[in-house]
KOLROSE-914649 format. One record per atom (N, C-alpha, C): residue number from 0; residue in three letters; atom name; x, y, z. Coordinates in Angstrom, 1 decimal. Last residue first. Example, Ala and Ser with C-alpha at 12.3 -4.5 7.8 and 13.67 -1.06 7.14 Angstrom:
<pts>
    k    r   a    east   north      up
    1  SER   N    12.8    -2.2     7.1
    1  SER  CA    13.7    -1.1     7.1
    1  SER   C    12.9     0.0     7.9
    0  ALA   N    13.2    -5.7     7.8
    0  ALA  CA    12.3    -4.5     7.8
    0  ALA   C    13.2    -3.3     7.8
</pts>
This chain:
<pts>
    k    r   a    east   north      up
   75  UNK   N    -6.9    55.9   -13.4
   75  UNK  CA    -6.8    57.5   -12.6
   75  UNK   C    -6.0    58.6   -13.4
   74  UNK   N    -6.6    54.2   -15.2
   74  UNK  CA    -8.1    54.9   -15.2
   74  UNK   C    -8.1    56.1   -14.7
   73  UNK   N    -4.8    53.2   -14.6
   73  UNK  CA    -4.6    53.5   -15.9
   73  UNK   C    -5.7    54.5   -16.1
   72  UNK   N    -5.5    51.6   -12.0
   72  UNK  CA    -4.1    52.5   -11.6
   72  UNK   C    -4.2    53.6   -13.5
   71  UNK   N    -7.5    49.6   -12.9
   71  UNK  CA    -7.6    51.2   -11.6
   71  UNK   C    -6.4    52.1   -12.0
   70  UNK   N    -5.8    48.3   -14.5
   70  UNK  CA    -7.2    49.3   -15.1
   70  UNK   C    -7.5    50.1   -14.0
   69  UNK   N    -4.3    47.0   -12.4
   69  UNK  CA    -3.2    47.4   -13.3
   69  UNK   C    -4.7    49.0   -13.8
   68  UNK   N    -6.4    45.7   -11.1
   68  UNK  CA    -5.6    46.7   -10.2
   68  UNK   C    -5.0    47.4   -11.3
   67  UNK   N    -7.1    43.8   -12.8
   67  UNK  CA    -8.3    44.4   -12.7
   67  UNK   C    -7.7    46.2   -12.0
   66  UNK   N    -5.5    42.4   -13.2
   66  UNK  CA    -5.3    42.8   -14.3
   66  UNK   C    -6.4    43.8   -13.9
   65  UNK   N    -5.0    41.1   -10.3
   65  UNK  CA    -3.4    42.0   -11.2
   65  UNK   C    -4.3    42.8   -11.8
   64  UNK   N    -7.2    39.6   -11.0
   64  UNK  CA    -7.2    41.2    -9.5
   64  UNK   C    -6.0    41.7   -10.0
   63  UNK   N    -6.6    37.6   -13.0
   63  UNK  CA    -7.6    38.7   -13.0
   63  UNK   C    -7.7    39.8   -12.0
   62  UNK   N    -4.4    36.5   -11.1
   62  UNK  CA    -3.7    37.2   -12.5
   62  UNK   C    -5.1    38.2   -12.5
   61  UNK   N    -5.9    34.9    -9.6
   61  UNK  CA    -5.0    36.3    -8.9
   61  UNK   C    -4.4    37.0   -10.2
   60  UNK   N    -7.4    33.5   -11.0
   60  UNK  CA    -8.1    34.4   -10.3
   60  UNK   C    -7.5    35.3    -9.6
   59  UNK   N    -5.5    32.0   -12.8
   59  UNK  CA    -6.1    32.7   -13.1
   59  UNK   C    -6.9    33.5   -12.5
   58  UNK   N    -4.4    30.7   -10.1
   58  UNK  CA    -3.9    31.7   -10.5
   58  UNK   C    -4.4    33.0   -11.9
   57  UNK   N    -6.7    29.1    -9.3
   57  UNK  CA    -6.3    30.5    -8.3
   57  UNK   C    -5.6    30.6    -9.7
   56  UNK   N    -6.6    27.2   -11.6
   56  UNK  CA    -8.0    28.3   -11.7
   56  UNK   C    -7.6    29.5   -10.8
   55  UNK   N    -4.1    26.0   -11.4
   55  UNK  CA    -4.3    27.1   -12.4
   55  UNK   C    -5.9    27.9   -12.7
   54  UNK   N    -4.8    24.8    -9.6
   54  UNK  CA    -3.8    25.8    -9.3
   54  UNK   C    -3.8    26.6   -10.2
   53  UNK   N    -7.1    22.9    -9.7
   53  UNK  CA    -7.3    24.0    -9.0
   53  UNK   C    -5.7    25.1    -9.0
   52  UNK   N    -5.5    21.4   -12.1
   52  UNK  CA    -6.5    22.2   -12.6
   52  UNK   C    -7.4    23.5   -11.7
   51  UNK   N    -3.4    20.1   -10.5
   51  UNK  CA    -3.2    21.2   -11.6
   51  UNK   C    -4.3    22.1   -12.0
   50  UNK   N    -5.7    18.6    -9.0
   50  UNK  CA    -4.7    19.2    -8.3
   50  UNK   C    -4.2    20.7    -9.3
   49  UNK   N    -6.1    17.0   -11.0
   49  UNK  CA    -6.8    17.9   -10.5
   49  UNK   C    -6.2    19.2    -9.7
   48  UNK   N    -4.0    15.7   -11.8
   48  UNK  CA    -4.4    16.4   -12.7
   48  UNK   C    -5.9    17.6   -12.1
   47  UNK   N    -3.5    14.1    -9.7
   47  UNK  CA    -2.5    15.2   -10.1
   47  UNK   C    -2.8    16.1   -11.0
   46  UNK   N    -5.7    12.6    -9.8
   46  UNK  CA    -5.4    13.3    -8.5
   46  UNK   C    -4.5    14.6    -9.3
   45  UNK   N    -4.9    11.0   -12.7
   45  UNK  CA    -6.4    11.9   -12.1
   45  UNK   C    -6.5    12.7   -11.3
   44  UNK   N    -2.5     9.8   -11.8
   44  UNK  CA    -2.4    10.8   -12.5
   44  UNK   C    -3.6    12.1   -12.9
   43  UNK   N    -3.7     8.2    -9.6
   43  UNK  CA    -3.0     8.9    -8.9
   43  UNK   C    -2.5    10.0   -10.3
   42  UNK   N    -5.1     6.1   -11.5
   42  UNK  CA    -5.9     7.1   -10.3
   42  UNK   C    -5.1     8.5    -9.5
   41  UNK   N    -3.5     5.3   -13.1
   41  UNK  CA    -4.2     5.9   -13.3
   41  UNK   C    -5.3     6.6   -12.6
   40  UNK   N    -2.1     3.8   -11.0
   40  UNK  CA    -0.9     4.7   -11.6
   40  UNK   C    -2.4     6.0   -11.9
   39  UNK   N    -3.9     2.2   -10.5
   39  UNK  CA    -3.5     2.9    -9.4
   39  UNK   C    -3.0     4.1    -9.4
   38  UNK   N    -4.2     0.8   -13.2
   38  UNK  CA    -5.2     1.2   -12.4
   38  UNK   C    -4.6     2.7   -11.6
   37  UNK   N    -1.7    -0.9   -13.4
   37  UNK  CA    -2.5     0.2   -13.7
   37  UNK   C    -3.4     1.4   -13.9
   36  UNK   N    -1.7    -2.3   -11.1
   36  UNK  CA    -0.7    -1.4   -11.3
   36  UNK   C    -0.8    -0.4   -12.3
   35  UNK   N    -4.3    -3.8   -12.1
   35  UNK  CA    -4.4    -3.4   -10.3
   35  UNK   C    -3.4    -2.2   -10.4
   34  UNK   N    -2.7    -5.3   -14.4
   34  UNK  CA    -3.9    -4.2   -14.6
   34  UNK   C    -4.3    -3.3   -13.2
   33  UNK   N    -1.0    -6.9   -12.8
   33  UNK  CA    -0.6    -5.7   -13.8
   33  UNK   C    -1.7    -4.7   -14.3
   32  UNK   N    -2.6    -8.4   -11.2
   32  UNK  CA    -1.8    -7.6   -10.8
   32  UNK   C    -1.2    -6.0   -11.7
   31  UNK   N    -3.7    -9.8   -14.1
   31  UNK  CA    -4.9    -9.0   -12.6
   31  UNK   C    -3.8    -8.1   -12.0
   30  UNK   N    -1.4   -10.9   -15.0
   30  UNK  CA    -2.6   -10.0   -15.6
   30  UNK   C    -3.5    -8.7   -14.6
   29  UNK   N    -0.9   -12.4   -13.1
   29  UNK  CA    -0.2   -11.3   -13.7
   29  UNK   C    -0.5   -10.5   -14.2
   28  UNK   N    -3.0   -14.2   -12.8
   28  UNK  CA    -3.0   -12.8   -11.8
   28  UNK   C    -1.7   -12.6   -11.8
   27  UNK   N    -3.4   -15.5   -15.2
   27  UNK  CA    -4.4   -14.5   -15.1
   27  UNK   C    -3.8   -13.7   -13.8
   26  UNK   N    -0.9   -16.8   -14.9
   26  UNK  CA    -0.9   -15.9   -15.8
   26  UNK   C    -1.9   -15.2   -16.0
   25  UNK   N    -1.5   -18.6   -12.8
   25  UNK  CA    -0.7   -17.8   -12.7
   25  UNK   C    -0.6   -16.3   -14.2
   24  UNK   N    -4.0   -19.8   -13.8
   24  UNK  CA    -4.1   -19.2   -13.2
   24  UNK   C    -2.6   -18.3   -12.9
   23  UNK   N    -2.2   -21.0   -16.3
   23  UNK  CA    -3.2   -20.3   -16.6
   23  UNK   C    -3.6   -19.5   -15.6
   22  UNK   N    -0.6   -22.6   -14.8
   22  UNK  CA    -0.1   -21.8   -16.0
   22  UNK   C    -0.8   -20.8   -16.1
   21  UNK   N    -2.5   -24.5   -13.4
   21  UNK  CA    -1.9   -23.7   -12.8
   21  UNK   C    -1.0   -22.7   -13.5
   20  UNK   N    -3.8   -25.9   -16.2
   20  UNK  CA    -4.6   -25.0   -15.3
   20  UNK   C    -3.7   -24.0   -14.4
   19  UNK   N    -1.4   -27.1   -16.8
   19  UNK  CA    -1.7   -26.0   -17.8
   19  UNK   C    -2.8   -25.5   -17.2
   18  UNK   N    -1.8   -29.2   -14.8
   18  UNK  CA    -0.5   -28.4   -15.0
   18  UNK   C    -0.5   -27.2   -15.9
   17  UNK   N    -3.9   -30.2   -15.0
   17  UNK  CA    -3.6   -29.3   -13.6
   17  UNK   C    -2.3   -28.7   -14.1
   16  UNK   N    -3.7   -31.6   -17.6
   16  UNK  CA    -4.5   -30.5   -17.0
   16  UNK   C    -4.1   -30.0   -16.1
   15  UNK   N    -1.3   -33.2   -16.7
   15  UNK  CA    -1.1   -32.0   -17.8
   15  UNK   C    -2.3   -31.0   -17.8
   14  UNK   N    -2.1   -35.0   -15.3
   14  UNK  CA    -1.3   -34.2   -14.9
   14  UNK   C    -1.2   -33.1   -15.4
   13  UNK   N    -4.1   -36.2   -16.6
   13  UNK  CA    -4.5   -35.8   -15.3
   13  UNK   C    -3.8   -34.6   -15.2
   12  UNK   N    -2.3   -37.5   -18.3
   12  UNK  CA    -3.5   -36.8   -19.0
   12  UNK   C    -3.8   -35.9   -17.8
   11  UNK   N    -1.3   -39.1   -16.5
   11  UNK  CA    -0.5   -38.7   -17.0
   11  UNK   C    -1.3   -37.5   -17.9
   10  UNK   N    -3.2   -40.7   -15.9
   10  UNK  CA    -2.8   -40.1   -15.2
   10  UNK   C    -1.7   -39.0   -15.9
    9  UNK   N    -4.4   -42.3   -17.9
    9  UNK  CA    -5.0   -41.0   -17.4
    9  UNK   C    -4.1   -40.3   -16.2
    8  UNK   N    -1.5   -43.2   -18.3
    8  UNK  CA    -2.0   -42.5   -19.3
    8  UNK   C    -3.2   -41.5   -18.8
    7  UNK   N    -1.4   -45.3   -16.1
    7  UNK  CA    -0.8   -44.1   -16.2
    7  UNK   C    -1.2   -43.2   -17.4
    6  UNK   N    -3.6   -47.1   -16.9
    6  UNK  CA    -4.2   -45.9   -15.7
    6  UNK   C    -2.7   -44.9   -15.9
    5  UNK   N    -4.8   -47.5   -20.1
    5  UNK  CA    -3.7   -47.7   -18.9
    5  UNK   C    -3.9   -46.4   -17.8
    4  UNK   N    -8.2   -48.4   -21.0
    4  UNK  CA    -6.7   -47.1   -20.9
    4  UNK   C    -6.1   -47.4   -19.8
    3  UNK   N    -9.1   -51.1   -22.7
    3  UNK  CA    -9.2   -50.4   -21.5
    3  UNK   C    -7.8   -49.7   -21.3
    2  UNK   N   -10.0   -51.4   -25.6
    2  UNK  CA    -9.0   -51.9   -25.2
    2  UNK   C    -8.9   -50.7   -23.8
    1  UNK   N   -13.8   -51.8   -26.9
    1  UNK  CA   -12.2   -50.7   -26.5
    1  UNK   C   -11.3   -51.6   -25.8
    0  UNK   N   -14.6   -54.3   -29.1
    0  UNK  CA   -14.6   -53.8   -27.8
    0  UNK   C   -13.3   -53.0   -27.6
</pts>
């Protein structure tokens, strides 16, 4: 027959779960946090990148009227 477990031993077993559970939870929403911070960064370099992408379509579209005015003036 088993020899019945001392109640501090499950308790003490008790503890160390909840204690490496709350380890665990704090280290998944470092995680979660740190990925949220990456995220964000990476939404706001998509903004900026668009942003770039309309500046450089006007200016290719005022460089083409330069280049279109420069062939009037060459033509006369």
């Amino acid at each position: 027959m088993a020899a019945p477990i001392p109640e501090e031993d499950s308790l003490a077993g008790l503890e160390e779960r909840i204690r490496r559970t709350v380890e665990l939870v704090n280290a998944l929403r470092a995680e979660r946090d740190a990925a949220v911070a990456a995220l964000s960064e990476v939404q706001q370099l998509r903004r900026e990148n668009e942003d770039l992408r309309g500046e450089r379509k006007q200016v290719r579209t005022r460089i083409q009227k330069l280049l279109g005015q420069m062939d009037l003036l060459s033509g006369s």
